[in-house]
C-alpha positions as CSV (number, residue, x, y, z in Angstrom):
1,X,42.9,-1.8,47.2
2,X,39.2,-0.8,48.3
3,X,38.9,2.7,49.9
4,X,40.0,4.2,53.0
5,X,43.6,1.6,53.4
6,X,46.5,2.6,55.1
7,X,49.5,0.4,54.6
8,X,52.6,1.1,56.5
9,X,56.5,1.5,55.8
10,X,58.3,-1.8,55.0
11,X,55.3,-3.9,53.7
12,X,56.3,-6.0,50.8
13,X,53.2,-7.5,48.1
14,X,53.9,-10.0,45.9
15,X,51.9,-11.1,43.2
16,X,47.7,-10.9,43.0
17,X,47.0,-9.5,46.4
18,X,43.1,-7.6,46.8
19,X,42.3,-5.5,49.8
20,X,38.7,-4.9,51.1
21,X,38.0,-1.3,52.1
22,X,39.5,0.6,55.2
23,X,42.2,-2.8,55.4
24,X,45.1,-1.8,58.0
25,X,48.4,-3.0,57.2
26,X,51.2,-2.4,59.8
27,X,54.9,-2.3,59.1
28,X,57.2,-4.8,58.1
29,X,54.5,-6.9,56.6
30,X,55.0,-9.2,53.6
31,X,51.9,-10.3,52.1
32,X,51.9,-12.8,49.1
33,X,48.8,-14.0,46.8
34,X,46.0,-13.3,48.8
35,X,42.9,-11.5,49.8
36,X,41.8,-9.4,52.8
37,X,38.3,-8.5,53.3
38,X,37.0,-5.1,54.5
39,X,38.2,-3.7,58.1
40,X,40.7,-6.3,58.3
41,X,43.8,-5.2,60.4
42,X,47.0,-7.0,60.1
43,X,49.2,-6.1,62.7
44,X,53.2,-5.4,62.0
45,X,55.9,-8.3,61.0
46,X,52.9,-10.5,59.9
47,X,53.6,-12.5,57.0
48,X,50.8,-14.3,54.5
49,X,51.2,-16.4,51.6
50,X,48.1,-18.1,49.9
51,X,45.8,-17.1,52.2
52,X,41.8,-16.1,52.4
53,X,40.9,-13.8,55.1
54,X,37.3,-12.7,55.7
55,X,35.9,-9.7,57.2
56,X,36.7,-7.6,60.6
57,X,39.3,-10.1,61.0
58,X,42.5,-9.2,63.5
59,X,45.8,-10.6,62.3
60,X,49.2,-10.6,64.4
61,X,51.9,-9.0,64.7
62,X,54.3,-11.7,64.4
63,X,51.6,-13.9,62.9
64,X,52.1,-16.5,59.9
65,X,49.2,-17.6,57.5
66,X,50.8,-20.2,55.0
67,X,49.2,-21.0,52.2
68,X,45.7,-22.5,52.2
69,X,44.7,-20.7,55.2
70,X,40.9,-19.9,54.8
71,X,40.1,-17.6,57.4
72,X,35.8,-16.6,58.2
73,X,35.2,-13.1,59.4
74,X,35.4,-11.7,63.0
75,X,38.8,-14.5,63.6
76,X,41.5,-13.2,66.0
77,X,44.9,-14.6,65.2
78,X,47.5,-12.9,67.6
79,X,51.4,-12.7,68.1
80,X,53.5,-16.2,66.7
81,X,50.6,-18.1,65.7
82,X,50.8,-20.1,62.2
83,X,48.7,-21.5,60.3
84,X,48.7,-24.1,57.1
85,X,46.0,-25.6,55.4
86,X,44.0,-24.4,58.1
87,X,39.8,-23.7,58.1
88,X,38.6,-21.4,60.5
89,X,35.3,-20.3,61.1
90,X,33.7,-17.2,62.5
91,X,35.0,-15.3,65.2
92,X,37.9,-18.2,66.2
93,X,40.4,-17.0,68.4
94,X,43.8,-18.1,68.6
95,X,45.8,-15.1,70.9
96,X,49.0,-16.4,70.5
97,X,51.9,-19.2,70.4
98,X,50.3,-21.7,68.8
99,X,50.5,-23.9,65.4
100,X,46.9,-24.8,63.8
101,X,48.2,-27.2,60.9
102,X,45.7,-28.8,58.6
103,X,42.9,-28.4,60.4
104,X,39.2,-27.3,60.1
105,X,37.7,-25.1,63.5
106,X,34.3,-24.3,64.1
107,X,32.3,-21.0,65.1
108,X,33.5,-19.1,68.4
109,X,36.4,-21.8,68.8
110,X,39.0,-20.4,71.5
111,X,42.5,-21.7,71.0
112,X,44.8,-21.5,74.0
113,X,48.2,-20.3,74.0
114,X,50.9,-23.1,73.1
115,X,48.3,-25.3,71.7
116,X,49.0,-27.7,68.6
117,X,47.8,-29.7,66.1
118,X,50.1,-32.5,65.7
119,X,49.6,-33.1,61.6
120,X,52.5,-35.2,60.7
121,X,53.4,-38.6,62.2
122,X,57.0,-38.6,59.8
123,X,55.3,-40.1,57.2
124,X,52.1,-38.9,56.6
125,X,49.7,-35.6,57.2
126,X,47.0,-35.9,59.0
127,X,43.5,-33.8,59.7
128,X,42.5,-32.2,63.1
129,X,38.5,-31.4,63.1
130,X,37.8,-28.9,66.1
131,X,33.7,-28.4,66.5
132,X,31.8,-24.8,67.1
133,X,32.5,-23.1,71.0
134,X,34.6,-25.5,71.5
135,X,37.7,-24.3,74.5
136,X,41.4,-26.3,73.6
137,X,43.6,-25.0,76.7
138,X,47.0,-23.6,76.9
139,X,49.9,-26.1,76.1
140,X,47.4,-28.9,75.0
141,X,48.6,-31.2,72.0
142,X,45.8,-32.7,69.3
143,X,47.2,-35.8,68.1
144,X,46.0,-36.0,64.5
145,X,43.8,-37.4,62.6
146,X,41.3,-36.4,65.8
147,X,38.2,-35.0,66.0
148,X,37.1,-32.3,69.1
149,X,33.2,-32.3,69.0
150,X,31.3,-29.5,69.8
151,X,31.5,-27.4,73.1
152,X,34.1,-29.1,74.3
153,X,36.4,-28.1,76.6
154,X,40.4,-29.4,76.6
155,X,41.8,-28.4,80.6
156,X,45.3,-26.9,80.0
157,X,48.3,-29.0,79.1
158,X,46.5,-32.0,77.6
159,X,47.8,-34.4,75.2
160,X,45.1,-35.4,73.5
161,X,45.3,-38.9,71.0
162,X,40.9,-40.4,70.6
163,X,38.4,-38.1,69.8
164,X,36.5,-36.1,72.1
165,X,32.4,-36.2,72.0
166,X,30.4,-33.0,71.9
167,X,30.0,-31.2,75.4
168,X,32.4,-33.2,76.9
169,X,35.5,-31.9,79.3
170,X,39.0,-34.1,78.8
171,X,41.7,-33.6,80.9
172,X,44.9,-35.8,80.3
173,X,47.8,-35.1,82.5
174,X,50.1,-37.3,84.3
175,X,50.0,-37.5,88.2
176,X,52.1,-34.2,90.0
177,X,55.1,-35.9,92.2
178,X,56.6,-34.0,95.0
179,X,60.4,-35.5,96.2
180,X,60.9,-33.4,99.2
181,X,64.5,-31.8,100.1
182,X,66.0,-33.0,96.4
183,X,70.0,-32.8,96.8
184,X,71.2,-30.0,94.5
185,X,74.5,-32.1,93.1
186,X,77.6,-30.8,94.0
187,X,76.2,-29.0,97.0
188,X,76.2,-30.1,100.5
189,X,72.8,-30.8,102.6
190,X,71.7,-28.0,105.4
């Protein structure tokens, strides 16, 4: 541990973990083989196994770092996001509900709620490559392997399968159908 740490009740370290100075642990953390650099807060009911965490870094609660997460400083991972073999840069943001799985995401990346990386096909893994200020929107799906350029920007509940140029906007949504006056079964019309 570096100076000025406070860890709180319940937190559980296994094996080789290094805190940078004035690291806040909340409660109820487990915290496995890993390192935490300086003013680092992780929240409570956050666990981390085999990760790397950088500097000024905000982690949880509820969050889950598996192993080979490699996280830059000033990143922001919130309430139930995981992460797994996952690369982010510099002051990434993912606020919460999502799953970033083998994938690499560039500087000042925002990560919408409900968004993720589809890695596995049932066969095989496959990588997601996510470019620098770059916007994926809530409930969008990355179909791996894919590649989101730069500055792009995902519009909310996209399924996205080809890659996506830099400073480009992709929107993929099927068409909104209204069937007025739908019969409720079992019920009798008014």
């Amino acid at each position: 541990c570096g100076t000025d740490c406070f860890i709180d009740v319940n937190t559980v370290f296994i094996g080789e973990v290094k805190l940078g100075d004035n690291v806040r642990v909340g409660s109820n953390c487990v915290i496995e083989a890993c390192t935490i650099g300086a003013n680092t807060t992780i929240k409570p009911n956050t666990v981390i196994e085999s990760a790397s965490i950088g500097e000024r870094c905000s982690i949880g609660p509820f969050a889950r770092l598996r192993p080979d997460s490699i996280l830059a400083d000033d990143v922001r991972i919130g309430n139930f996001v995981e992460t797994k073999n996952a690369k982010l840069a510099n002051g990434v943001k993912a606020g919460h509900h999502a799953y970033l799985g083998d994938v690499t995401i560039g500087e000042e990346t925002n990560i919408g709620a409900g968004v993720i990386t589809c890695n596995f096909d049932g066969l095989d893994k496959h990588a997601t490559v996510i470019g620098r200020e770059s916007f994926i929107g809530t409930n969008s799906a990355l179909v791996a392997p894919i590649n989101v350029g730069d500055y792009a920007f995902i519009g909310a509940g996209s399924t996205v399968t080809r890659d996506v140029a830099d400073a480009t906007t992709v929107v993929v949504r099927g068409r909104q159908v209204v069937i007025p006056k739908r019969r409720i079964r079992n019920r009798k019309p008014k």
